[in-house]
C-alpha positions as CSV (number, residue, x, y, z in Angstrom):
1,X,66.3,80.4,91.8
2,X,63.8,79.3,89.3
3,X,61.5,77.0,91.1
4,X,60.8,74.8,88.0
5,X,64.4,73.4,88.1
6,X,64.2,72.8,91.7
7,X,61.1,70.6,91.2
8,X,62.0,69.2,87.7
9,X,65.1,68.0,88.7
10,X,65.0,67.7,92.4
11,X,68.6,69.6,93.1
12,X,67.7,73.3,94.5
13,X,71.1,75.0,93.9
14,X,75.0,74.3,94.9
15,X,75.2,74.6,98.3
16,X,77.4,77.3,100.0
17,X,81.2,75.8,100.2
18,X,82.2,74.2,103.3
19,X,83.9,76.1,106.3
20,X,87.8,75.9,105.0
21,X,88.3,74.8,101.7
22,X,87.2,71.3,101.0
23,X,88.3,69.5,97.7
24,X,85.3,68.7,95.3
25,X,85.0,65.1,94.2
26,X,83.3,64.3,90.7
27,X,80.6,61.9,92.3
28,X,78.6,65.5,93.8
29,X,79.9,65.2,97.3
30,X,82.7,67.2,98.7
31,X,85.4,66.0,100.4
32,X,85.9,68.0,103.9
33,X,89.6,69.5,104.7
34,X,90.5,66.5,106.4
35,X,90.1,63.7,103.6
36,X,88.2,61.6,105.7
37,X,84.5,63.0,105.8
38,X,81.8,64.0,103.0
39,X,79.0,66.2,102.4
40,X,76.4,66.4,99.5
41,X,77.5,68.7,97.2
42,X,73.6,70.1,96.8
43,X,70.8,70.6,98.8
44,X,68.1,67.7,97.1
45,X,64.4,68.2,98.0
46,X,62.5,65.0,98.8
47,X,60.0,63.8,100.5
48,X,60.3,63.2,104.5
49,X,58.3,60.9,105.9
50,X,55.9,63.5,108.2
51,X,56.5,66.9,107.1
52,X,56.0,66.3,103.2
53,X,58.5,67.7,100.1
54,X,61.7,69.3,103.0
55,X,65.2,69.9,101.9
56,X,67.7,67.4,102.4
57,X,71.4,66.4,102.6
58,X,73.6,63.9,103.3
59,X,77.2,63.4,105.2
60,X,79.3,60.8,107.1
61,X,82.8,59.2,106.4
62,X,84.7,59.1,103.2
63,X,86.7,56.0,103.1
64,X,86.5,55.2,106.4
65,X,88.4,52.5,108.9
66,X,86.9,49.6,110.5
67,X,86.8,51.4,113.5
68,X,85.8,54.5,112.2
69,X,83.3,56.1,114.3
70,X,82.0,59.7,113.5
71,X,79.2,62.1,115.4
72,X,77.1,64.2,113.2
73,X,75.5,67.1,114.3
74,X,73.4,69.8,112.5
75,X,73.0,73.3,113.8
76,X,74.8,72.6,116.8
77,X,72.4,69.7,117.6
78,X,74.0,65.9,117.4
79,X,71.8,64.2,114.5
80,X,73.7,60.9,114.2
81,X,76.6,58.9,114.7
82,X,78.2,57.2,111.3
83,X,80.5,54.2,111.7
84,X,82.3,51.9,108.9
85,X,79.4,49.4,108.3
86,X,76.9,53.0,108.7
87,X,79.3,55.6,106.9
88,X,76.6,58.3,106.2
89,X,73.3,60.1,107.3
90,X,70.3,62.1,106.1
91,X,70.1,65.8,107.4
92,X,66.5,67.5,106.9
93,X,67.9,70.6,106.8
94,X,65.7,73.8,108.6
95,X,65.0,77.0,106.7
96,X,68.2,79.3,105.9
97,X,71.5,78.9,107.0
98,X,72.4,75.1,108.1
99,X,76.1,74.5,109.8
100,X,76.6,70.3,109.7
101,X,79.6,69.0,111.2
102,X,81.2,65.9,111.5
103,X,83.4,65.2,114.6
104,X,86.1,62.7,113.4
105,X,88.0,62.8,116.8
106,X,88.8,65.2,119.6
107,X,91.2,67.5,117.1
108,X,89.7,67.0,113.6
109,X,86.2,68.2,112.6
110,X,85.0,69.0,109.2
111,X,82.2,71.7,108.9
112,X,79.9,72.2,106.1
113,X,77.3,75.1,105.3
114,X,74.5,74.9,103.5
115,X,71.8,77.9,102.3
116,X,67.7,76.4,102.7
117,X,66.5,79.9,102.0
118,X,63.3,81.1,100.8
119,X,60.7,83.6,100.8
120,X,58.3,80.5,101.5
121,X,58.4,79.1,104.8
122,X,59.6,76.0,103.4
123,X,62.6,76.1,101.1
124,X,61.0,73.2,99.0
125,X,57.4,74.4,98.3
126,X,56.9,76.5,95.3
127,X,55.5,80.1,94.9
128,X,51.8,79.7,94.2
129,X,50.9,83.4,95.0
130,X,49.9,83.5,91.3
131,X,47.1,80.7,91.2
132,X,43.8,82.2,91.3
133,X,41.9,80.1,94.2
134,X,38.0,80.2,93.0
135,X,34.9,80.6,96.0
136,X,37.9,78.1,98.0
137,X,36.9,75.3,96.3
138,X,38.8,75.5,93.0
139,X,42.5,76.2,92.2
140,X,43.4,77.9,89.2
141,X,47.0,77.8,88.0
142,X,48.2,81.2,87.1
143,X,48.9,79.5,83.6
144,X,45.0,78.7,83.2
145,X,45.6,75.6,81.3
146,X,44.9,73.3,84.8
147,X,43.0,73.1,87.9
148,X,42.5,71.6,91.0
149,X,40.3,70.9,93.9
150,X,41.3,72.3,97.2
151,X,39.6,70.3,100.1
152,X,41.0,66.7,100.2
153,X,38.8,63.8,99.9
154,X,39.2,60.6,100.9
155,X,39.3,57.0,98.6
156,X,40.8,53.9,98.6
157,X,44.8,53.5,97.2
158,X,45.1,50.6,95.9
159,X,49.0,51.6,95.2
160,X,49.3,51.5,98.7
161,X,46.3,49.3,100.0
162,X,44.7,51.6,102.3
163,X,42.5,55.1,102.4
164,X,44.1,58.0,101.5
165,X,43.5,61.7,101.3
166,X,43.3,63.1,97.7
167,X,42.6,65.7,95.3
168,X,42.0,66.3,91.7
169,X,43.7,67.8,89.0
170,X,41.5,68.9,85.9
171,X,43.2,69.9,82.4
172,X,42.0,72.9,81.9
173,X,42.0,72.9,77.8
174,X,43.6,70.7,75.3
175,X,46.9,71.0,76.8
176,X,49.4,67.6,77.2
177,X,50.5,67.7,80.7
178,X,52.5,65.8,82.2
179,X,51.7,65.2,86.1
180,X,54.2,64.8,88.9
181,X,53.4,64.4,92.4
182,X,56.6,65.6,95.0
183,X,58.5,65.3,92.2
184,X,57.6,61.4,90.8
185,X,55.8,61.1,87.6
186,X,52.3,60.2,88.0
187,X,50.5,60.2,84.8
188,X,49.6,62.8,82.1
189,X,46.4,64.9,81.1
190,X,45.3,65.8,77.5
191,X,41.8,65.9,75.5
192,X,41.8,61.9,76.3
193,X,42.0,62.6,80.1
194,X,40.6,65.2,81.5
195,X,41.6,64.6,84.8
196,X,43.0,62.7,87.5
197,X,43.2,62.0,91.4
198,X,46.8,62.8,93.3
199,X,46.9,60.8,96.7
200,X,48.6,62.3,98.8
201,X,51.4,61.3,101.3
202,X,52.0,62.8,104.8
203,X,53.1,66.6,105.2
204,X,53.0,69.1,102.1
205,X,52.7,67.6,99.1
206,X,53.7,69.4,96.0
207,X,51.7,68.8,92.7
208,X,53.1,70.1,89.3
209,X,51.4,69.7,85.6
210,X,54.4,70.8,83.2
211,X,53.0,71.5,79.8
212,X,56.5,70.7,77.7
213,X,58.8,73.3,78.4
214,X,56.2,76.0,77.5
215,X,54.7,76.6,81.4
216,X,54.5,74.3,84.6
217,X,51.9,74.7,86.9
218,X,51.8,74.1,90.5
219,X,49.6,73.0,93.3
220,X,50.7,72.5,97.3
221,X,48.4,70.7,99.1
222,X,48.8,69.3,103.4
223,X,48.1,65.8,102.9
224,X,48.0,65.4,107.1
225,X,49.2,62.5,108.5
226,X,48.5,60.5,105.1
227,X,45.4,58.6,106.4
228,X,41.6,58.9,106.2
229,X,38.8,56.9,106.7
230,X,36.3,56.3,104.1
231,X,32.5,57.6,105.0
């Protein structure tokens, strides 16, 4: 799994068929054996609101009755419970093997199974082994063509009104590089700027500087809780 597709695009990989044979609809859901549930087709990563960049997915009723009412429950654990006017749920999904099923009445449940496995101890944060991390103050990208500080500071958003830690991101050359931050664009560096500050939210954050299609360097930082206060 090249990790530059997972981040580019957002998708990880198709995630293992569900337990049974379900049908595959052209709208990236599958349909479960029964007809009447769904799950996502691929596990997404995204950003959850205190852990930071985790891999998600969603299921609930396909098509449902007015009276429809469905529990959900993810590695053996009940997550949700979807009904007509709330036909579907998010799963954060734990590292490795994931088993969601949907309980549409005492007789009929669909199960699903999806793969969140990595080397990395989250299936969503890229391989950074290769940056070269300089007195711990510094991050070089194994690429060289970009940098970045490693202790979070702290400044005022005014995205978001309120203090937030941050780091830096440094072009590194005369590179054009485009800047994301867990996975939504942010701005882009070149010989007419040199550099910019990433806020960042609660959890891991991932920070990526794609140089066109040539490289794409990568950055993780733990944004905390997402607050700060300002010296």
């Amino acid at each position: 799994m090249k990790i530059e597709r997972l981040l580019s695009s957002g998708l990880a990989f198709v995630a293992g068929m569900a337990l049974g044979t379900p049908a595959w609809a052209l709208t990236g859901v599958q349909i479960g054996p029964s007809g009447r549930s769904y799950a996502s087709t691929v596990v997404q990563c995204a950003l959850h609101p205190v852990d930071g960049m985790a891999p998600v997915i969603q299921a609930g009723l396909y098509n449902p009755k007015k009276n429809a009412s469905a529990p959900v429950s993810l590695n053996g654990q009940s997550v949700a419970t979807v009904t007509f006017l709330s036909p579907d749920t998010e799963l954060w999904l734990a590292n490795g093997l994931n088993a969601v099923v949907v309980t549409l009445d005492r007789r009929t449940a669909d199960s699903y199974s999806f793969d969140a496995s990595s080397g990395q101890q989250n299936y969503c944060i890229p391989d950074t082994s290769g940056n070269n991390k300089a007195g711990g103050t510094i991050e070089y990208a194994a690429s060289q063509k970009s940098y970045a500080t490693m202790a979070p500071g702290c400044a005022f958003n005014s995205r978001t009104g309120r203090a937030q830690p941050y780091v830096n991101l440094f072009d590194n050359g005369t590179y054009l590089l485009n800047v994301s931050v867990n996975n939504v664009p942010l701005t882009q560096l070149s010989t007419s700027r040199r550099s910019t500050p990433v806020f960042l939210a609660p959890g891991l954050n991932v920070i990526s500087a794609a140089n066109g299609g040539a490289s794409t360097d990568y950055y993780v930082r733990d944004g905390g809780d997402g607050a700060c206060t300002l010296p």
